[in-house]
Every structure is written in C-alpha cells, then in structure tokens.
C-alpha positions as a Markdown table, in Angstrom:
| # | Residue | x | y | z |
|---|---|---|---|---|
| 1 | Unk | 108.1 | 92.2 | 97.4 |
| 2 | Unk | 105.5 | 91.7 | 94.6 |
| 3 | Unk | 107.2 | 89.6 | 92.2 |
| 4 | Unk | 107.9 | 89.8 | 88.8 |
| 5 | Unk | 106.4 | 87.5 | 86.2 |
| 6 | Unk | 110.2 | 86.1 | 85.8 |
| 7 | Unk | 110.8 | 85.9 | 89.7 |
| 8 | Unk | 107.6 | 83.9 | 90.1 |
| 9 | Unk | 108.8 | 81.8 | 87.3 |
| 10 | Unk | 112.2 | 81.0 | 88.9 |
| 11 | Unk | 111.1 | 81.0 | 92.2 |
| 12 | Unk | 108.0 | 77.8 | 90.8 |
| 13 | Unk | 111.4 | 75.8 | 90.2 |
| 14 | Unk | 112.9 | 76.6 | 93.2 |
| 15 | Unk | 109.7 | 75.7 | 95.9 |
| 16 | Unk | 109.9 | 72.1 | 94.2 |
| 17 | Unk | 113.4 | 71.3 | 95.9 |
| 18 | Unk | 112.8 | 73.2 | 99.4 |
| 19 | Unk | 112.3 | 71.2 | 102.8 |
| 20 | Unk | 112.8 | 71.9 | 106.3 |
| 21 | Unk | 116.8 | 71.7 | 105.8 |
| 22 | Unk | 116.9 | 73.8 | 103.0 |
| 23 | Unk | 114.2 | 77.2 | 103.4 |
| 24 | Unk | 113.5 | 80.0 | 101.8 |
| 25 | Unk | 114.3 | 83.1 | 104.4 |
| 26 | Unk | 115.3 | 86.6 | 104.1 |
| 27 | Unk | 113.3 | 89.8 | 102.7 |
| 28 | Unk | 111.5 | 87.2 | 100.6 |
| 29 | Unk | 109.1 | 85.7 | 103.1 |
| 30 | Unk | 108.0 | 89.2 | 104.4 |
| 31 | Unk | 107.4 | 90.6 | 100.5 |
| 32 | Unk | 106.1 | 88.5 | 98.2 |
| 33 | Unk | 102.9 | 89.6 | 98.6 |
| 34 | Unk | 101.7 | 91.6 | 95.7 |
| 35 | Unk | 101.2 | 94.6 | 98.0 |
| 36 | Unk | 103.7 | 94.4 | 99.4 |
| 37 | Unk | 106.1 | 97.5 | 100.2 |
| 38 | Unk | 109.8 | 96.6 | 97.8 |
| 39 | Unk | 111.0 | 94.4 | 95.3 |
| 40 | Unk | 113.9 | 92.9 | 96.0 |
| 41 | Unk | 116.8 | 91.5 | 93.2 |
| 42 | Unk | 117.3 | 88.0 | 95.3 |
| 43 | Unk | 116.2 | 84.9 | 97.2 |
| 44 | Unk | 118.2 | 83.9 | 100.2 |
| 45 | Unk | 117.9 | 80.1 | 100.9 |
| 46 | Unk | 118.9 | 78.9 | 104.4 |
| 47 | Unk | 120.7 | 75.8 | 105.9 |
| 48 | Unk | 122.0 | 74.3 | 108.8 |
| 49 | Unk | 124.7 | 72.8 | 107.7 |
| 50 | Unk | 127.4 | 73.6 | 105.1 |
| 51 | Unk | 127.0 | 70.1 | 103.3 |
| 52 | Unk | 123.2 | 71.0 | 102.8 |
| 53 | Unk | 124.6 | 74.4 | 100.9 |
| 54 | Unk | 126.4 | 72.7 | 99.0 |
| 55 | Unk | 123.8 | 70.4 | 97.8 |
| 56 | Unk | 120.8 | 72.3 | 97.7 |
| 57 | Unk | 122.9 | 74.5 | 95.7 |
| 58 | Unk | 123.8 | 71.8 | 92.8 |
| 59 | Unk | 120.1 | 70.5 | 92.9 |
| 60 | Unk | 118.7 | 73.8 | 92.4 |
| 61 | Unk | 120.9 | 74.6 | 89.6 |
| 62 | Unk | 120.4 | 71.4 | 87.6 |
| 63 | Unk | 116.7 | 71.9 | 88.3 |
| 64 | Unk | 116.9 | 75.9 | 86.8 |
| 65 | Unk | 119.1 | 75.0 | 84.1 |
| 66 | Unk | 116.6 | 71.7 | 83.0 |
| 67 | Unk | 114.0 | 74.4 | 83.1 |
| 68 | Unk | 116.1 | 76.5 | 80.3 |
| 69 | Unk | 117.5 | 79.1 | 82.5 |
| 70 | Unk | 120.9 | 80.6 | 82.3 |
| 71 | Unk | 122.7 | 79.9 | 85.6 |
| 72 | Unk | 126.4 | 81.6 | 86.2 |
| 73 | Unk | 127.7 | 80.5 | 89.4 |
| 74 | Unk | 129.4 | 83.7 | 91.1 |
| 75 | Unk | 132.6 | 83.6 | 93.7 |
| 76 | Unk | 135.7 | 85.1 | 94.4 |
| 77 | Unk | 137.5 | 83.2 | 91.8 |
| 78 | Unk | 135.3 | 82.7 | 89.7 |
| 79 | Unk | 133.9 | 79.6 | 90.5 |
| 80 | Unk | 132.2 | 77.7 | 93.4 |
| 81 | Unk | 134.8 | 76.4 | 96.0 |
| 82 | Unk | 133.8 | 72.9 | 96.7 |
| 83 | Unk | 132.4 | 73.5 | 100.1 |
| 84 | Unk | 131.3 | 76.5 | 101.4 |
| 85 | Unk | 128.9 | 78.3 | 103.9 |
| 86 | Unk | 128.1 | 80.8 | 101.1 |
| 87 | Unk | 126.8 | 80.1 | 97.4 |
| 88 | Unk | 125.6 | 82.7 | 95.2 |
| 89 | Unk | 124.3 | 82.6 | 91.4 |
| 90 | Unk | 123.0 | 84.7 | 89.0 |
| 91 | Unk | 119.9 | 83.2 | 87.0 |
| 92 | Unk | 118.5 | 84.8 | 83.9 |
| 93 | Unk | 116.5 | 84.8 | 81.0 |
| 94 | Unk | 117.2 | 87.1 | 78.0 |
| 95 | Unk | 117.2 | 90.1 | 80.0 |
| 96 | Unk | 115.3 | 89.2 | 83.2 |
| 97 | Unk | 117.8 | 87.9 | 86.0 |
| 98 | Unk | 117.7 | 87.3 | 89.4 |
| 99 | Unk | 120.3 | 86.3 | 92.0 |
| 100 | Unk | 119.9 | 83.6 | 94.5 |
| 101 | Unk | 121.7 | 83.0 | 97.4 |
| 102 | Unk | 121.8 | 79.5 | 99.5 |
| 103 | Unk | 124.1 | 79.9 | 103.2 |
| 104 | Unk | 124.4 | 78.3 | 106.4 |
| 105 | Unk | 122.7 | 79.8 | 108.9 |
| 106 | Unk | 122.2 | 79.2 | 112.7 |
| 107 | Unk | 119.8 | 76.3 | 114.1 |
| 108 | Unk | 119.4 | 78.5 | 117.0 |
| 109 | Unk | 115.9 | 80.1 | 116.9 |
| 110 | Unk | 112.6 | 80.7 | 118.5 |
| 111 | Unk | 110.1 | 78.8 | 116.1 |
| 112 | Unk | 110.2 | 75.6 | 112.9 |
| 113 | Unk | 110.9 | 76.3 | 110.2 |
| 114 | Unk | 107.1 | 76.4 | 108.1 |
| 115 | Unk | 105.1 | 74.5 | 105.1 |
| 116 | Unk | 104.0 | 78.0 | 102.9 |
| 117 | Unk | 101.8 | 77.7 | 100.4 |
| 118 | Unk | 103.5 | 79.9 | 98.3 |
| 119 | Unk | 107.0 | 79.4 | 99.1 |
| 120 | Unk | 107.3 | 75.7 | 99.6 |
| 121 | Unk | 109.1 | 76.0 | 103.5 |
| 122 | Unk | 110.2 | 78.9 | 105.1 |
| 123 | Unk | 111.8 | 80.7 | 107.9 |
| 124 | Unk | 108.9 | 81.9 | 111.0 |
| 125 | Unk | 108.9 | 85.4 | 110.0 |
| 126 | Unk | 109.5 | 86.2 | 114.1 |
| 127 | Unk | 112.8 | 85.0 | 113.2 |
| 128 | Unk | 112.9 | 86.2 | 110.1 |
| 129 | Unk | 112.4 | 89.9 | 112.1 |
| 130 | Unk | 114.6 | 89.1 | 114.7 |
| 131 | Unk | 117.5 | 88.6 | 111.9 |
| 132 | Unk | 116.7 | 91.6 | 110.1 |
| 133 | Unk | 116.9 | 93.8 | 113.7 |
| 134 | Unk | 120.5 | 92.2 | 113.6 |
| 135 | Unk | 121.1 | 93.3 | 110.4 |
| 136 | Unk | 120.1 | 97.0 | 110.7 |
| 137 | Unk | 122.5 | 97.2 | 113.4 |
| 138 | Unk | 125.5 | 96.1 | 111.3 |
| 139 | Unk | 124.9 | 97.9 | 108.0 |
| 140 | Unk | 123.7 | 100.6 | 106.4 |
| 141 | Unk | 120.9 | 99.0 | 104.2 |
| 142 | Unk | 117.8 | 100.9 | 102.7 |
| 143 | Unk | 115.7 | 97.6 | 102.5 |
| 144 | Unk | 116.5 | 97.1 | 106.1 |
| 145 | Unk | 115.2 | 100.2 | 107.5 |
| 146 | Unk | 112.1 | 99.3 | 104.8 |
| 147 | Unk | 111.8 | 96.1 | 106.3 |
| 148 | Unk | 111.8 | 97.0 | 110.3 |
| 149 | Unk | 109.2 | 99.3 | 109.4 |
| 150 | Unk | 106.4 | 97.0 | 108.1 |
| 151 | Unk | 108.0 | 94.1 | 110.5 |
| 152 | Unk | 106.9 | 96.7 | 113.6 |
| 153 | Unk | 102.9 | 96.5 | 111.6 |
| 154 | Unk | 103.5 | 92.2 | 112.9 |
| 155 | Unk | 104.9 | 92.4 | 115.8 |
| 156 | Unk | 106.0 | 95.4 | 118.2 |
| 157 | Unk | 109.7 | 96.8 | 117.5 |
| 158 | Unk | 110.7 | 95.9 | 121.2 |
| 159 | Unk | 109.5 | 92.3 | 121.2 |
| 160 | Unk | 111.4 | 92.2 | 118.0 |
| 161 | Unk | 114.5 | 93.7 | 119.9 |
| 162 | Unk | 114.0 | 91.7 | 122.9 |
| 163 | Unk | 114.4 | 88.6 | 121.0 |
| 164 | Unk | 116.8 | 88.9 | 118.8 |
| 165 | Unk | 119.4 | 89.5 | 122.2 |
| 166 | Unk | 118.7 | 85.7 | 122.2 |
| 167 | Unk | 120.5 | 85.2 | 118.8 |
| 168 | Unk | 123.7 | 87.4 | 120.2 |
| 169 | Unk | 124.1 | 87.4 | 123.4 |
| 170 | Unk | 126.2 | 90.0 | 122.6 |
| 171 | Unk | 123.7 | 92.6 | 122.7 |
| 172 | Unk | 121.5 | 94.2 | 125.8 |
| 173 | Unk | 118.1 | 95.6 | 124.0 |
| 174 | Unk | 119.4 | 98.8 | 124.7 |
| 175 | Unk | 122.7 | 98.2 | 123.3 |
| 176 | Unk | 121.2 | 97.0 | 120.0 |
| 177 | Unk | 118.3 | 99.2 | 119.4 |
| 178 | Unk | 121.3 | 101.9 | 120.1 |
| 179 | Unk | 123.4 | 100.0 | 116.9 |
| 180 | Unk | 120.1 | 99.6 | 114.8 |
| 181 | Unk | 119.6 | 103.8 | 115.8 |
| 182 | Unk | 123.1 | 104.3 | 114.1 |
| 183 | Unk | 122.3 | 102.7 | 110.9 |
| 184 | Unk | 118.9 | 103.8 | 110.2 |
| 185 | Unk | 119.7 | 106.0 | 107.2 |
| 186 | Unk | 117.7 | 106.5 | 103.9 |
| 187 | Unk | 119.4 | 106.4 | 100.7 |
| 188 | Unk | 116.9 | 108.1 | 98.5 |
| 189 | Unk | 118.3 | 106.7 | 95.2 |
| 190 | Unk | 118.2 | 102.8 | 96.6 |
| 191 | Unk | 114.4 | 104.3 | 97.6 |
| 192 | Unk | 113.8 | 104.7 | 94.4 |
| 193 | Unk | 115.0 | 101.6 | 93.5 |
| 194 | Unk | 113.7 | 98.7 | 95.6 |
| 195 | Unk | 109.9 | 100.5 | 96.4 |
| 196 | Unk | 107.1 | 98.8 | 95.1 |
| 197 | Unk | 104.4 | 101.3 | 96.0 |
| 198 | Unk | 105.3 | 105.1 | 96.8 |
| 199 | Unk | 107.1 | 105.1 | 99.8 |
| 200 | Unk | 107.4 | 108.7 | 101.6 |
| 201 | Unk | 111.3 | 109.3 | 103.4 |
| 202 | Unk | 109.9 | 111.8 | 105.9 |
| 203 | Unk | 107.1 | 109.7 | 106.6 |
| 204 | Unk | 109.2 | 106.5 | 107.1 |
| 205 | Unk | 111.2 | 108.6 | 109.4 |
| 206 | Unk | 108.8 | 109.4 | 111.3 |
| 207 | Unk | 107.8 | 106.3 | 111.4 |
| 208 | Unk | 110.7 | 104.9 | 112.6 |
| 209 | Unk | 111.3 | 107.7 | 115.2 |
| 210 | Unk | 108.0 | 107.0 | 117.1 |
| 211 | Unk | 108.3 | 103.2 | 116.8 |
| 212 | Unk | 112.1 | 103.4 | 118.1 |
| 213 | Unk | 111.1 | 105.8 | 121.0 |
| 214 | Unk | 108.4 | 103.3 | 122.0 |
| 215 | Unk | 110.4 | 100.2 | 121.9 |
| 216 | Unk | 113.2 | 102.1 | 123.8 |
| 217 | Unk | 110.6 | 103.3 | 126.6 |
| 218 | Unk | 109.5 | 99.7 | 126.7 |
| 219 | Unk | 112.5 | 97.9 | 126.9 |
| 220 | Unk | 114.0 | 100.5 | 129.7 |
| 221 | Unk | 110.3 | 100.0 | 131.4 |
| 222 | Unk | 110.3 | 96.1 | 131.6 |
| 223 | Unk | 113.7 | 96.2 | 132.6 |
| 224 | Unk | 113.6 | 98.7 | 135.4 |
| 225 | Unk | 109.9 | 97.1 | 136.4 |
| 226 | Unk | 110.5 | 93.0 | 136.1 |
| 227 | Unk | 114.5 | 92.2 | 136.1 |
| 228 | Unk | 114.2 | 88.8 | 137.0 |
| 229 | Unk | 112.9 | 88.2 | 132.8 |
| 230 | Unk | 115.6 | 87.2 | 130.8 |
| 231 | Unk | 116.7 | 89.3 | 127.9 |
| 232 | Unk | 116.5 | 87.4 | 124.8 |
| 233 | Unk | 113.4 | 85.4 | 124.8 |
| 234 | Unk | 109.8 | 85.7 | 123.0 |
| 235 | Unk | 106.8 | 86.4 | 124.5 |
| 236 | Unk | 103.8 | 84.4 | 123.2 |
| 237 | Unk | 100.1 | 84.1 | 123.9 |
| 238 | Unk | 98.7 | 80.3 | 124.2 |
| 239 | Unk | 98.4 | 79.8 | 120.1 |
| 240 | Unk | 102.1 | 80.9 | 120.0 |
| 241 | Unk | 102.2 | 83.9 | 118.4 |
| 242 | Unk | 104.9 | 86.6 | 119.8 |
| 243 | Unk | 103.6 | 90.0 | 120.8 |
| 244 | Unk | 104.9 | 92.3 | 123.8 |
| 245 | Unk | 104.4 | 91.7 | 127.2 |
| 246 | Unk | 104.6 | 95.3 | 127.8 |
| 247 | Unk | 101.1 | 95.6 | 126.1 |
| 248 | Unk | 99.9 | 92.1 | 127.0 |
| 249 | Unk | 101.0 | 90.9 | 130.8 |
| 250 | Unk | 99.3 | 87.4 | 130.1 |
| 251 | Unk | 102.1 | 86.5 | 128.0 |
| 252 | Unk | 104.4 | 84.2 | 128.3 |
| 253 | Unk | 108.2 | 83.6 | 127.8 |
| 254 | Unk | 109.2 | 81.7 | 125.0 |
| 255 | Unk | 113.1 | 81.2 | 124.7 |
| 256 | Unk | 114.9 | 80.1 | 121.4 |
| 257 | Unk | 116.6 | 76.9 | 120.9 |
| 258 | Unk | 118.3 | 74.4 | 118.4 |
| 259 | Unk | 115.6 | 74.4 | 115.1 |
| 260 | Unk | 113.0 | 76.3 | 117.8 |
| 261 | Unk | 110.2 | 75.0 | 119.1 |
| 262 | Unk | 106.2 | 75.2 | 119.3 |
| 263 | Unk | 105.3 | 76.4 | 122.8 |
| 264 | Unk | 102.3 | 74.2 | 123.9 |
| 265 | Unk | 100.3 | 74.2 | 127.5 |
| 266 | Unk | 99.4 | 70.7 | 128.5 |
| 267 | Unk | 96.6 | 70.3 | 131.1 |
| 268 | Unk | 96.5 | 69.7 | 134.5 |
C-alpha cells in the first residue's frame, strides 16, 4: 500500500521496537511500496506468544505517545484486558489516524521471520501469501481478493495453495481453493476505497478466473501424476525461493515448521 505521509510517520516509530518476536505481517509487507496496488487503514504486528502482545503492545504505545501521538486503546469494554491474544489501537494526529493491531499468531511456518529495510522485521511474504489464501477462504474481504491477485505476480496461485494446506491440515488444495472460489467477491464501493492506482473489477475477475483455473488444473495434475508428495509443503529452488513444481520439476520440497526454516544443500 503506498503510504501516507502520516502512516510513514507512525510506522518510523513503530520499526524502532520490532524484532524477530514481535513482526510487522499482514497486507503491510506486500504494499508498502509506493506502487503498489491499495492502501490499507492498519498495521498488523505478529507474535508468538500472548505475553509478547501484551508487551510489544505497551512499548509501542509509550513509544507513539512520547512521539506526540494520540493513542486510544480499543476493546470490547473499553479497555485492554490485561492479557490477551488480540490488541488493537487507534493512533492519530489531528485528523490523520491509523489503527494498529498486535496478535498472537502461529510459530508454525515455512520461512524466518526477516530484517527489512523498510519495515524493521517482517513476516517471509510466502507466508505472508499462504495466510492471506486462508483468509479468502473464510471471509468475504475486497483487499483479500486484491491481495491473491498481485501475490499470484510472486509466486503461482497453486504453490500458494499447496502450502498453506500445511498451516490447516484441515484443508486438501482442492478443498481450499474450492472455500477461497466461494468468497471471491468484489465490493465495488470497498474498490473504491482501498485502490491505490485504478483497479478494473472485470479485469481482476478475469484475472482471478484464469489464475484459479490454472492452480486447480495444477493441483488436480500433481495429485493424480505424483501422490506420494505431501500436501502442504513448499517447493523451493537451491537459494530457497518457492515457486511450483508443476512448472519447475527441479524443485524441491520444503515443509513448514516451528519459526520455519532456511532450506540449505550441504555437499557431498
């Protein structure tokens, strides 16, 4: 999302406290560059732990409010609860705000968490995709149907979808590119709303029919061709980067675990 002059602002404060245990993730990570395709009216900060929301959360806040922001803590009743998997504030300046969310969030994932120039440390944006295929298939959210669109431009919608089986086993690809199918819905007034440059409905349909009709002739194909791979893992080239084995047999498999892990080939 490019950011606003008053979201760079708040997020300078924010990078200064981030670290491995505490991360910016989310739509943020995918967006902030200035060309980017939305805006978005948050910052999600992750953590493994619910004592490290809890005081991430307080740090940030002192930090904001030394730096002359307005912070108003936002819950159910009012006010934080002492611990909690789920913080959320509103931070603002005269009339520029911005909401930031910390939460807990799994250790379970495919890659570190990263050093960013821009954004302190950060969630791999594989993961970040895989999450956001999750999320499509549990909501009907305009940003997320923005989002799966330019994530497919990174990395191929059934890699994406073959992965993220590995944060639910829940799922089958089939099974969740049939849930993330059900929820792909444009509203054209949060269009209007969130799009940073113009972004055409018919065209991101189309879009996202071809690149669902791909990934579900993919997933169908490796399945039906190579059952002995397991469903929820990566495929990665020797530097590590995912991509789909369907277009790239030298790939390798790559499975998720607790904070993830670099893949590495050691010699013979």
């Amino acid at each position: 999302m490019p950011l606003t002059e008053f979201q760079k602002q708040v997020l300078a404060v924010l990078v200064a406290n981030r670290s491995e245990e505490s991360h910016f993730a989310g739509g943020l990570i995918l967006h902030a560059a200035e060309g980017s395709a939305r805006f978005s009216h948050d910052f999600d900060i992750f953590h493994e732990v619910a004592e490290e929301v809890t005081r991430a959360s307080a740090r940030d806040v002192a930090s904001l409010r030394e730096a002359g922001y307005n912070v108003e803590a936002l819950s159910k009743y009012g006010e934080w609860d002492k611990d909690a998997l789920f913080r959320k504030a509103i931070v603002s300046r005269g009339i520029d705000r911005v909401e930031v969310d910390w939460a807990a969030d799994s250790a379970f994932r495919f890659f570190p968490v990263e050093q960013d120039p821009q954004l302190g440390w950060r969630l791999h944006l594989f993961d970040m995709a895989t999450n956001k295929a999750l999320a499509l298939s549990a909501r009907m959210e305009t940003r997320d149907y923005v989002d799966i669109v330019e994530l497919h431009r990174i990395y191929p919608l059934p890699a994406i979808i073959w992965g993220a089986c590995g944060k639910d086993p829940g799922f089958n690809p089939l099974s969740l590119l049939k849930m993330m199918r059900r929820f792909a819905r444009i509203d054209p007034a949060k269009l209007e709303e969130i799009q940073a440059r113009k972004l055409d409905p018919v065209k991101l349909k189309e879009a996202w029919i071809e690149m669902s009709d791909y990934a579900d002739a993919e997933m169908t194909r490796l399945a039906d061709d190579h059952p002995e791979i397991p469903m929820g893992v990566a495929f990665v080239d020797g530097e590590g980067k995912p991509g789909w084995i369907g277009e790239n047999p030298a790939l390798r498999i790559h499975s998720p675990s607790v904070r993830g892990c670099l893949p590495t080939i050691l010699g013979i």
